[in-house]
C-alpha positions as CSV (number, residue, x, y, z in Angstrom):
1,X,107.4,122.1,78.6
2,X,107.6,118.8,79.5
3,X,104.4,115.7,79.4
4,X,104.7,114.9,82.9
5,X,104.3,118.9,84.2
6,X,100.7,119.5,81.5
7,X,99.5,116.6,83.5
8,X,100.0,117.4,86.8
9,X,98.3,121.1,86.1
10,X,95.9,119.3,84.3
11,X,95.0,116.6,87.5
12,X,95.0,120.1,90.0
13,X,92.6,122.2,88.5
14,X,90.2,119.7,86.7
15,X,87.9,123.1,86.5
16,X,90.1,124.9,84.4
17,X,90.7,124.9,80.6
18,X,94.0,124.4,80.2
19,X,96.0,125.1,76.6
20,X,99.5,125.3,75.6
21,X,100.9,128.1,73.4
22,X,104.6,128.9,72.9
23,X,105.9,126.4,75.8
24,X,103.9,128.2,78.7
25,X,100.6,127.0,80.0
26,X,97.0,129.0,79.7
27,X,94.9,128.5,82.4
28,X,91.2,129.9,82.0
29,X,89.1,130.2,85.7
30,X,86.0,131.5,86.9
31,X,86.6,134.5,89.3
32,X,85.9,132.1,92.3
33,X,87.8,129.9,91.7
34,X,91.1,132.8,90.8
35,X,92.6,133.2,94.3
36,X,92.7,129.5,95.2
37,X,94.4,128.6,91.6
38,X,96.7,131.3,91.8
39,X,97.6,130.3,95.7
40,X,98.1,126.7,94.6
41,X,100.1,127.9,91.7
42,X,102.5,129.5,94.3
43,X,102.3,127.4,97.5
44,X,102.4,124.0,95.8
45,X,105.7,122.5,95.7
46,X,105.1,120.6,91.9
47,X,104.2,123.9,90.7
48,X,106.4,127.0,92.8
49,X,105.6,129.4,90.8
50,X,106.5,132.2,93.3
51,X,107.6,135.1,90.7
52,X,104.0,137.0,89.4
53,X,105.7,138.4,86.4
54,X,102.2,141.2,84.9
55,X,99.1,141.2,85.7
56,X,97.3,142.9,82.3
57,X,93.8,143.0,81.3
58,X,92.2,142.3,77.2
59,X,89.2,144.3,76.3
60,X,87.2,142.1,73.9
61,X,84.9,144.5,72.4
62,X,86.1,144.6,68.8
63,X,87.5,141.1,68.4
64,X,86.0,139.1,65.8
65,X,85.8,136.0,68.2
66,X,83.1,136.0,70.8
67,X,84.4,135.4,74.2
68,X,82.9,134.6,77.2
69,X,82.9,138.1,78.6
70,X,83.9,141.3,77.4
71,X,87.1,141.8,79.8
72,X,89.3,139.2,81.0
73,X,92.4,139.7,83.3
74,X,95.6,138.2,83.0
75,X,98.2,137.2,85.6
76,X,101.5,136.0,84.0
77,X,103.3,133.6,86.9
78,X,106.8,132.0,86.5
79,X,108.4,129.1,88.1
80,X,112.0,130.1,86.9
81,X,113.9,127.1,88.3
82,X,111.9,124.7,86.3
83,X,112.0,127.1,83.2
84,X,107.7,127.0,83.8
85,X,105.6,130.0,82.4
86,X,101.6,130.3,83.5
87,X,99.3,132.6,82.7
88,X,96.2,132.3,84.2
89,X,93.1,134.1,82.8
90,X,89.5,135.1,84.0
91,X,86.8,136.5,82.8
92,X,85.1,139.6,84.2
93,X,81.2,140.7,83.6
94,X,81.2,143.3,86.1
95,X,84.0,145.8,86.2
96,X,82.7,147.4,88.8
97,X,82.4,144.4,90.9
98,X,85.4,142.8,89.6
99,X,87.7,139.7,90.7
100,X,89.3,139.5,94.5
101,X,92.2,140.3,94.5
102,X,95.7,138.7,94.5
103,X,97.8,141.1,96.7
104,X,97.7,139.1,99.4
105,X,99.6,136.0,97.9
106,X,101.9,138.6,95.8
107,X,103.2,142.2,96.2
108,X,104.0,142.3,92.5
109,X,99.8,142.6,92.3
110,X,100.0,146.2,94.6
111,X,101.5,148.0,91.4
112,X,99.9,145.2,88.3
113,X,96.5,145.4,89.2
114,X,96.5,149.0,90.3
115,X,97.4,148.9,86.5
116,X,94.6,146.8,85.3
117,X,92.4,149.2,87.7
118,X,93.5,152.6,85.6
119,X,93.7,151.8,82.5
120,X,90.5,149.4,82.3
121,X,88.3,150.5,85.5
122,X,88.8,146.9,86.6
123,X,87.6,146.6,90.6
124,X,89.9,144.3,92.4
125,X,88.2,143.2,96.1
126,X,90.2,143.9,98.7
127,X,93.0,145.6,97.2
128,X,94.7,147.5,99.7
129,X,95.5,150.7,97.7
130,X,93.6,150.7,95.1
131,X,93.7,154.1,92.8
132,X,95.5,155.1,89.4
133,X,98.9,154.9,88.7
134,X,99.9,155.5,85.1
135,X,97.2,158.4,84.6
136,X,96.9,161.4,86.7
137,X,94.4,161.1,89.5
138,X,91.7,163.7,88.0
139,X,91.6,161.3,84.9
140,X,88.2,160.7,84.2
141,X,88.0,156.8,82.0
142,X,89.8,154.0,81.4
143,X,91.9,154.2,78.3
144,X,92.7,151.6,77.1
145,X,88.9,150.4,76.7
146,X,87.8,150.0,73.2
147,X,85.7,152.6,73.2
148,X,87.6,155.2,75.1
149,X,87.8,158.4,72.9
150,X,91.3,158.4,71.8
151,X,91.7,162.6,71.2
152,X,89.9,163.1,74.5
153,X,92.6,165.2,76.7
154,X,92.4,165.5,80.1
155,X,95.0,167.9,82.3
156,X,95.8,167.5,85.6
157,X,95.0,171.2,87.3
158,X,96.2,170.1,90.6
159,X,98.8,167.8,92.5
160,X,97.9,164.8,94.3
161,X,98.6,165.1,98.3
162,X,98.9,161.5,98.9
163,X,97.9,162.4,102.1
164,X,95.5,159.7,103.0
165,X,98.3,157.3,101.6
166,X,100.7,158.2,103.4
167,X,98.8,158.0,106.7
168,X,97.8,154.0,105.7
169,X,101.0,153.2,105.2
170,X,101.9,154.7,108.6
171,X,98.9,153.0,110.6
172,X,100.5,149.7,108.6
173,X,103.6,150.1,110.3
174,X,102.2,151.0,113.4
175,X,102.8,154.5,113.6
176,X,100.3,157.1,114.7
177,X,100.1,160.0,116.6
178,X,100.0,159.0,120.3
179,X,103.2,156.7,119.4
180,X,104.6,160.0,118.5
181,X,103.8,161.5,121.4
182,X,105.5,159.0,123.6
183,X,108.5,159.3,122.2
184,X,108.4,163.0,122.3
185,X,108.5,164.0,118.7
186,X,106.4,164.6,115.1
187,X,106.4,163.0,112.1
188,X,107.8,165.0,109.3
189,X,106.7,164.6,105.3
190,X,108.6,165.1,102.8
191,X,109.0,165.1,98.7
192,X,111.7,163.6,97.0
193,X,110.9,164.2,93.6
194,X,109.5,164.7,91.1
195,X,111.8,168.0,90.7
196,X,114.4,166.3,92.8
197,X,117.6,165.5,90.5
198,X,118.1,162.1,91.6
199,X,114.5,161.5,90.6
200,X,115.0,163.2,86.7
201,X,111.1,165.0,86.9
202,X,109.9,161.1,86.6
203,X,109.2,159.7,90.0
204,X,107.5,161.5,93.1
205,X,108.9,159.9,96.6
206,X,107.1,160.9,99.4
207,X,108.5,159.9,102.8
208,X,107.3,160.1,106.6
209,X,110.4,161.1,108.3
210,X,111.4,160.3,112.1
211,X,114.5,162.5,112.3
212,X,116.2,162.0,108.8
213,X,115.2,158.1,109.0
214,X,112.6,156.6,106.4
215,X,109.6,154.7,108.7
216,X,106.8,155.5,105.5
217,X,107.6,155.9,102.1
218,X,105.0,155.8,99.6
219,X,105.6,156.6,95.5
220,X,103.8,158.2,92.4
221,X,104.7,157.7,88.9
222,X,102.9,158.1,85.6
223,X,105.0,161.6,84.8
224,X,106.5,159.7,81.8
225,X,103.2,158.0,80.5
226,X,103.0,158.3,76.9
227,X,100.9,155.8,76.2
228,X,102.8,153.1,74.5
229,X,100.2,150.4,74.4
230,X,97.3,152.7,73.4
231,X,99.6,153.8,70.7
232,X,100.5,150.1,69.3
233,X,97.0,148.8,68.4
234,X,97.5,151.9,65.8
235,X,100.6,150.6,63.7
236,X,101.6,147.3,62.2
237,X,103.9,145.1,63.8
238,X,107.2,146.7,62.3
239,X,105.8,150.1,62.9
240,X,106.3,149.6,66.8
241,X,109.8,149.2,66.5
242,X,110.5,153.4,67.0
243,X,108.2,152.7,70.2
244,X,110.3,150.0,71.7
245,X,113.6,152.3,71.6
246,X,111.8,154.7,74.0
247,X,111.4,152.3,76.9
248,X,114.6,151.8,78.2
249,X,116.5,154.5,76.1
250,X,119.8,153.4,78.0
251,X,119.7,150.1,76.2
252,X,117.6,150.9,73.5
253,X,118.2,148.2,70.7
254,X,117.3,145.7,73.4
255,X,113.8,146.7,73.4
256,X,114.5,146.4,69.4
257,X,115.6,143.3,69.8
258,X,113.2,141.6,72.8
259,X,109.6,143.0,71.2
260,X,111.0,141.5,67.1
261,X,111.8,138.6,69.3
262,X,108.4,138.3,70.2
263,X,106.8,138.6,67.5
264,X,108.9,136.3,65.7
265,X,107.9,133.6,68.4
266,X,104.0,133.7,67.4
267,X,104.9,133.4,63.5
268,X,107.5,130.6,63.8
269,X,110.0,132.1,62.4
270,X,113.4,131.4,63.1
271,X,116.1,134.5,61.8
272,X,119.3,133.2,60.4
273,X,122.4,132.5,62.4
274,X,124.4,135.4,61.9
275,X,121.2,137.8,62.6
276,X,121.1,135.9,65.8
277,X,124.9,136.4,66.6
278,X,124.1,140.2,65.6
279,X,121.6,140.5,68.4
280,X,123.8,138.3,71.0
281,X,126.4,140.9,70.6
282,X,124.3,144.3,70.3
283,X,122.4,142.9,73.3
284,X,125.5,142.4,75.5
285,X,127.0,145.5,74.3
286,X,123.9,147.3,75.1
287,X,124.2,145.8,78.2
288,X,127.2,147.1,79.0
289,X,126.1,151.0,78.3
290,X,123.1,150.3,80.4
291,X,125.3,148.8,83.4
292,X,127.8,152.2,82.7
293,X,125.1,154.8,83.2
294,X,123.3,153.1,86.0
295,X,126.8,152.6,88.0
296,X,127.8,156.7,87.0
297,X,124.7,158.0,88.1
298,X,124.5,156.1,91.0
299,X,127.8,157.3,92.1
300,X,127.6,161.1,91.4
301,X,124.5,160.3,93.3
302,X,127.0,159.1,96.3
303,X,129.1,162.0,95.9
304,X,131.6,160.7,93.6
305,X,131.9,162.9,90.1
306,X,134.9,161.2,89.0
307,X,133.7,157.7,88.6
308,X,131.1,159.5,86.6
309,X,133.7,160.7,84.2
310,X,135.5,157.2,84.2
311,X,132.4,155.7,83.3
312,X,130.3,157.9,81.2
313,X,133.2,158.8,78.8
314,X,132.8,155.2,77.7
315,X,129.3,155.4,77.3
316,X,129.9,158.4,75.2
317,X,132.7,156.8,73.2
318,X,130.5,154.1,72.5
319,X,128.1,156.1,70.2
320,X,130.6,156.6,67.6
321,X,130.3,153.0,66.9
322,X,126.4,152.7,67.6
323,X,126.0,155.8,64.7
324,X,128.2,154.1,62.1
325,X,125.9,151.2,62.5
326,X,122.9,152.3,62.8
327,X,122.9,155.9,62.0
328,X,122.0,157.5,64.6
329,X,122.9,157.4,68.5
330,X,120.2,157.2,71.2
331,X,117.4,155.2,69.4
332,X,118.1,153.4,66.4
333,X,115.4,151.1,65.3
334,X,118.0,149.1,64.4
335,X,116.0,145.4,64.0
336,X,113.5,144.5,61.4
337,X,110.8,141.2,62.4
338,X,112.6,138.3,60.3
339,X,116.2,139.7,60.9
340,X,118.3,143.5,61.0
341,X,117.7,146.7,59.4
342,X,121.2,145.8,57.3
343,X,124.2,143.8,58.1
344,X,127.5,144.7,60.0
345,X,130.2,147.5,57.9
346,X,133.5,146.6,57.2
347,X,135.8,146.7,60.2
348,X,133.0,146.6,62.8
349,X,135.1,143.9,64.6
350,X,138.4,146.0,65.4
351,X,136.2,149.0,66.0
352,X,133.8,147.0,68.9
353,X,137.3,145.8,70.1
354,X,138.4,149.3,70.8
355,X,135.5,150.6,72.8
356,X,135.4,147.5,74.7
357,X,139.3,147.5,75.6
358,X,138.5,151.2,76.6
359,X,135.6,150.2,78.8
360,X,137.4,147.9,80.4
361,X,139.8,150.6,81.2
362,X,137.2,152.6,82.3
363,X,135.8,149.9,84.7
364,X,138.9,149.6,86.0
365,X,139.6,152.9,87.1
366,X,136.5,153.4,88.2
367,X,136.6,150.2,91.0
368,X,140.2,151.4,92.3
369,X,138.1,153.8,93.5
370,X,135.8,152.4,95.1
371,X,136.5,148.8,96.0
372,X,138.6,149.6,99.0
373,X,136.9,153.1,99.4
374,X,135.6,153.2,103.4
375,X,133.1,155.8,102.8
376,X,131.9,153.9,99.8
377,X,131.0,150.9,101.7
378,X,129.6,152.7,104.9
379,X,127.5,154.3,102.7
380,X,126.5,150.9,100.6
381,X,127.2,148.2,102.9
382,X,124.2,147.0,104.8
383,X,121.7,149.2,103.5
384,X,118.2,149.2,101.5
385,X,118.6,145.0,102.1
386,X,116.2,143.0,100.3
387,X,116.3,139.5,100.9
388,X,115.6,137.1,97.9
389,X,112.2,136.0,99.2
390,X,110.5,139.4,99.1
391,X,112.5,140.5,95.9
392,X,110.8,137.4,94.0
393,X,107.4,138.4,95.9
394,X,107.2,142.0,94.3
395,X,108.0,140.3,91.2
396,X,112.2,141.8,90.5
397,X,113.7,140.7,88.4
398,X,117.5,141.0,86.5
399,X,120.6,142.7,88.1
400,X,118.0,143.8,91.4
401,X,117.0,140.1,91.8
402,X,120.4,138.5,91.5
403,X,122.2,141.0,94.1
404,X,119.1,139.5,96.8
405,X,120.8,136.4,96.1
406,X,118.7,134.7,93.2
407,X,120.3,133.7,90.3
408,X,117.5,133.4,87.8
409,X,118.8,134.8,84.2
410,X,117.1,134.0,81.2
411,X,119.5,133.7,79.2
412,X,121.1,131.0,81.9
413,X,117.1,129.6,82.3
414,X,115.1,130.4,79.5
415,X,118.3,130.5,77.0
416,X,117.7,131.5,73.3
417,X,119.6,132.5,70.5
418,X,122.1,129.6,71.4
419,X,123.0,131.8,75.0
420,X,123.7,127.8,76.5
421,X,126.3,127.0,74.0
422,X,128.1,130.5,75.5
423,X,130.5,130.8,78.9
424,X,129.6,132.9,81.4
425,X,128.6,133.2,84.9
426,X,125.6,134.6,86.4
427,X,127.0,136.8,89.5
428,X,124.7,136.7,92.6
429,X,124.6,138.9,95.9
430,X,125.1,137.6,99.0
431,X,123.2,140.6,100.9
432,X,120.9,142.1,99.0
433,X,121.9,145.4,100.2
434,X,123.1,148.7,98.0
435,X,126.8,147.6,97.5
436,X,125.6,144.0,95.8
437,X,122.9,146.0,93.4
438,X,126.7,148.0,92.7
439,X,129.0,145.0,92.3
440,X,126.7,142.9,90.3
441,X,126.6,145.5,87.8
442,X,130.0,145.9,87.6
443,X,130.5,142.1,87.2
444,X,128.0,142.0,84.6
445,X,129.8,144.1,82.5
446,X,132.3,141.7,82.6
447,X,130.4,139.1,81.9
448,X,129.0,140.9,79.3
449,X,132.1,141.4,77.6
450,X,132.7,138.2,77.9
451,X,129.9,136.9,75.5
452,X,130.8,139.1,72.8
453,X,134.1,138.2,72.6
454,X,133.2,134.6,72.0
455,X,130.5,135.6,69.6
456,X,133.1,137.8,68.0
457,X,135.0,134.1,67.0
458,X,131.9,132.2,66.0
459,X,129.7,134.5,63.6
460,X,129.5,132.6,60.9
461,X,128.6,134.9,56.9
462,X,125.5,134.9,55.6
463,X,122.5,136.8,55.4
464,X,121.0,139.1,58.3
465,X,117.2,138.4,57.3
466,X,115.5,135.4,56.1
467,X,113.7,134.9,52.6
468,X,110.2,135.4,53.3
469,X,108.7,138.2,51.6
470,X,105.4,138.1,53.5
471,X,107.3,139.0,56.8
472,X,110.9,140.9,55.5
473,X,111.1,143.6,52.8
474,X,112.4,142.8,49.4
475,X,115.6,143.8,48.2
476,X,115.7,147.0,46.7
477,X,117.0,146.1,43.5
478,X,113.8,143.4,43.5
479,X,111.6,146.3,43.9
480,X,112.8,148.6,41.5
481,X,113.0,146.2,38.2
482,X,110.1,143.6,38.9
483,X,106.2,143.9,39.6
484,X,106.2,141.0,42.4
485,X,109.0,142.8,44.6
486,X,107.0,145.9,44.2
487,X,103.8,144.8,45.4
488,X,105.7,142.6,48.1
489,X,106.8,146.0,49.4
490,X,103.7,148.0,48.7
491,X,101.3,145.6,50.7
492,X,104.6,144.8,53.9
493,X,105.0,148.9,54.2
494,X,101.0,149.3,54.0
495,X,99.9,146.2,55.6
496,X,102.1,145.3,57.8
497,X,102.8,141.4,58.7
498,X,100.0,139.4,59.4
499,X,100.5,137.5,62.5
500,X,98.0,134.6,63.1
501,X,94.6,135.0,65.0
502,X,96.0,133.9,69.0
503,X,97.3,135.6,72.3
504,X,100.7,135.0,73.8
505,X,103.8,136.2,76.1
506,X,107.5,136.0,75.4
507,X,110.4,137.2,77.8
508,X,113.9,138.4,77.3
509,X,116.5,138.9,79.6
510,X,117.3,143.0,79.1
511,X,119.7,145.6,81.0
512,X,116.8,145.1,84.1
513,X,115.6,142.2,84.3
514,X,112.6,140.1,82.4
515,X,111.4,142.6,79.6
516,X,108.2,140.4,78.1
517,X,105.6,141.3,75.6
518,X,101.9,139.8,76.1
519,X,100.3,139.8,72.3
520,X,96.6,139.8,71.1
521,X,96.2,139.4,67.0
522,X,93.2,139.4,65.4
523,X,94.6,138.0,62.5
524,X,95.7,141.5,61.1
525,X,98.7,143.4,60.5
526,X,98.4,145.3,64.1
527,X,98.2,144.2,67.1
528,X,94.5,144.1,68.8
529,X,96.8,144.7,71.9
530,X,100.5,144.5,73.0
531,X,101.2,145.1,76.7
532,X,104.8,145.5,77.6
533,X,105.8,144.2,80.9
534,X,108.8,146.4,81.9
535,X,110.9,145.0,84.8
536,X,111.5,149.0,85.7
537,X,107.7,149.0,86.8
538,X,107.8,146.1,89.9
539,X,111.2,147.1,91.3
540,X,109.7,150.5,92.0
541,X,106.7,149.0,93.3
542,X,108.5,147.1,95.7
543,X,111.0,150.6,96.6
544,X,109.1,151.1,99.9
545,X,110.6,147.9,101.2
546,X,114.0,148.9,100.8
547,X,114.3,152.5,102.0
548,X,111.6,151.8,105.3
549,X,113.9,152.2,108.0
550,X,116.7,153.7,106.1
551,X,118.0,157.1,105.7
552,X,116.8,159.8,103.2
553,X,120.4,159.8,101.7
554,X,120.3,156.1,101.4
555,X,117.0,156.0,99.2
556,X,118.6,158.8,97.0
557,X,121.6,156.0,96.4
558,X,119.3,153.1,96.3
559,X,117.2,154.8,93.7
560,X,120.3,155.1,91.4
561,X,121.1,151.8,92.3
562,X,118.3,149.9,90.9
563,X,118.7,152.1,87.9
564,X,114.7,153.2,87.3
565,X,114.2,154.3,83.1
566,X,110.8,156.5,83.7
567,X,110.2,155.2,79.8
568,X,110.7,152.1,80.6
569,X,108.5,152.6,84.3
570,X,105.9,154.7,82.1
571,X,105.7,153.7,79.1
């Protein structure tokens, strides 16, 4: 970041302590003084940071460094025209008092601090719905405290009505029972989900019907919690990889590829050119699959099995190559921190070439069917709009964002691994409605393939890791004939990499939208904590806004549409 932008945050909140780490700006504040920075932060036209990316908590119990408090919450903020990351932290003595709360500048905090709430029995004042979300609502703790009990199981022996939730969301919109009355008719409830099949067992969608019209819709998740972070603070930095593949299993290396990213960022390391050509092409092509199964899904969703075929067969196609790679299909654990698991096999190039020419055929086919199709855009056209203002407000980002008319890409406005030296365009929506959140994907893909091509020309020979045997693994000949190599290995496999005492957050533009990781080291080979920030996890927090005042049919569309990975949603 530039001089002249430190200073000005510097000049506005004299009160805070201000650091810089990795480019983005740390802002520590007193509770008191949280909603008036974090309003200025978003209102003030030098700053404008209007997308609230996380909101996270750190538990300092165990740290070796005293703090000023026990608990602190996070918010991560972005100004993505300027390319300006701020996260501003607070401490917290009282849990059960807790901070006021932020919901009221950004919808992005209904879902984020709800999180904080569950997992660390964090109070937010004023919250408007303030209850679990991840873990079922006869939980009993917060578990990702220090000293929560990690082997202590708790089942959930009955549903949650969402009764009283339903009703506030109602009253909100001005709907109760004398308006009913008026009009000479009854609200009707009903579940879409979890068992429904356009929700895959992972999301509950409960909805207060007039008629078949939406006018309340509020949503549990959590079915699909496995407990990623909890999980994380047990295994070394390298370790994780396995757990990154299980977020967005569409796009799996990605995840790979994003959290080694990350950590690479904190160490200062910087992975050789052709490793960084290998994850410019495996991310776009990964891309591409994602874009594939959204876009097939969402139309057997509309009704229309044979684009699934068109589409899908692709997809499937595709592993063939993925499994010679990698060896195996789904989830690969393909990347290693300091480079790739192994380099490229003979004749990757032609082989890439034929599953792209056939996806391209497959795309094709697949929008003569629906480009001029009536009933596709009745169905598409003018419905579920978001404009840009509230998508950026509930914090959405990638493919969901850009169809609201928003063309923040970070690989356009954050760029790494040399993404500005590449040619493409970032395609925007004009509506915001279910036919952009279709048509951008389609165009991505395009886009997508687009990249690789160019990459394809330009990968230069070379190694895919770099030459630091505290961070990558030896070569095996190394370990097998000398003592150094050996104990290099013994003390990386049992160890781990040691990543310097500090916190931080790095983003990377995935399948969805901004995927980010928000590190805490203790100086050790695991991470005190690593929260993932999914972009999955704020588009559905902001689903009610689409599919109020639409059909029941058009949120079964709109749900395929903004393509929702409960690993990625639930971690």
């Amino acid at each position: 970041m530039n001089t002249t932008a430190l200073e000005n945050i510097k000049a506005a909140f004299p009160d805070a302590t201000c650091k810089v780490v990795l480019g983005s700006v740390v802002l520590d504040v007193q509770p008191e003084n949280i909603e008036n920075t974090l309003s200025r932060l978003k209102n003030d036209a030098q700053f404008n940071c209007g997308l609230m990316l996380d909101v996270t908590a750190i538990d300092y119990l165990d740290y070796p460094e005293q703090k000023e408090a026990r608990f602190f919450v996070v918010y991560t903020l972005r100004n993505w025209e300027d390319n300006l990351l701020i996260q501003v932290r607070t401490p917290v003595t009282d849990p059960d008092k807790g901070i006021p709360t932020a919901t009221h500048l950004f919808g992005a905090a209904l879902f984020g601090e709800r999180e904080v709430y569950d997992q660390y029995g964090i109070h937010f004042q004023g919250h408007p719905d303030l209850r679990r979300i991840l873990n079922h609502w006869q939980f009993e703790g917060h578990p990702l405290r220090k000293d929560y009990p990690i082997d202590k199981r708790q089942i959930c022996y009955e549903s949650d009505s969402l009764e009283k939730e339903i009703k506030a969301r109602l009253a909100k919109k001005g709907v109760d029972e004398s308006t009913m009355k008026d009009i000479n008719t009854e609200v009707m409830f009903l579940n879409l989900g979890p068992s429904h099949p356009a929700t895959h067992g992972a999301i509950r969608i409960l909805t207060a019907l007039d008629g078949e019209t939406i006018i309340a819709n509020v949503n549990e998740i959590g079915y699909l919690h496995r407990g990623f972070e909890k999980t994380s603070e047990t295994l070394t930095y390298n370790q994780v990889i396995p757990l990154t593949d299980r977020l967005n299993y569409c796009s799996s290396m990605m995840n790979n590829i994003a959290y080694a990213k990350a950590v690479e960022s904190w160490l200062g390391v910087e992975i050789t050119e052709r490793a960084q050509f290998m994850r410019v092409v495996l991310s776009e092509f990964y891309r591409v699959l994602d874009h594939l199964v959204c876009l097939a899904a969402a139309l057997v969703d509309m009704g229309g099995l044979t684009n699934y075929w068109y589409l899908y067969n692709e997809k499937e196609a595709a592993y063939d190559l993925i499994s010679r790679l990698t060896g195996a299909r789904l989830t690969s654990s393909f990347t290693r921190i300091g480079g790739m698991y192994r380099d490229f096999y003979d004749g990757w190039k032609e082989d890439l070439e034929i599953q792209m020419k056939g996806i391209e055929k497959g795309v094709g086919d697949s929008l003569k069917l629906v480009e001029t199709n009536r009933i596709v855009h009745d169905r598409t056209q003018d419905v579920c709009v978001l404009s840009g203002e509230t998508a950026l407000n509930y914090g959405l980002t990638g493919p969901t964002l850009r169809a609201s008319g928003v063309a923040y890409d970070m690989r356009k406005d954050a760029p790494y691994y040399n993404y500005e030296a590449f040619d493409f365009d970032v395609p925007v929506g004009s509506k915001g409605d279910v036919y952009d959140r279709f048509m951008i994907r389609y165009e991505e893909i395009a886009q997508s393939l687009r990249i690789i091509r160019q990459a394809l020309k330009h990968i230069p020979e070379g190694p895919v890791n770099i030459d630091n045997s505290q961070i990558c693994l030896p070569p095996k000949h190394q370990v097998y004939n000398n003592i150094e190599g050996l104990s290099n290995h013994f003390k990386l496999i049992f160890e781990g990499v040691h990543a310097p005492a500090g916190e931080w957050y790095d983003g990377f533009e995935a399948a969805n939208g901004e995927l980010g990781f928000h590190f805490v080291s203790d100086g050790s080979g695991k991470p005190y904590k690593l929260k993932v920030r999914p972009p999955c996890f704020y588009i559905m927090g902001g689903f009610h806004k689409m599919v109020e005042g639409n059909m029941i049919a058009d949120a079964v569309i709109n749900l395929s549409c903004i393509n929702i990975i409960g690993g990625e949603l639930d971690r």
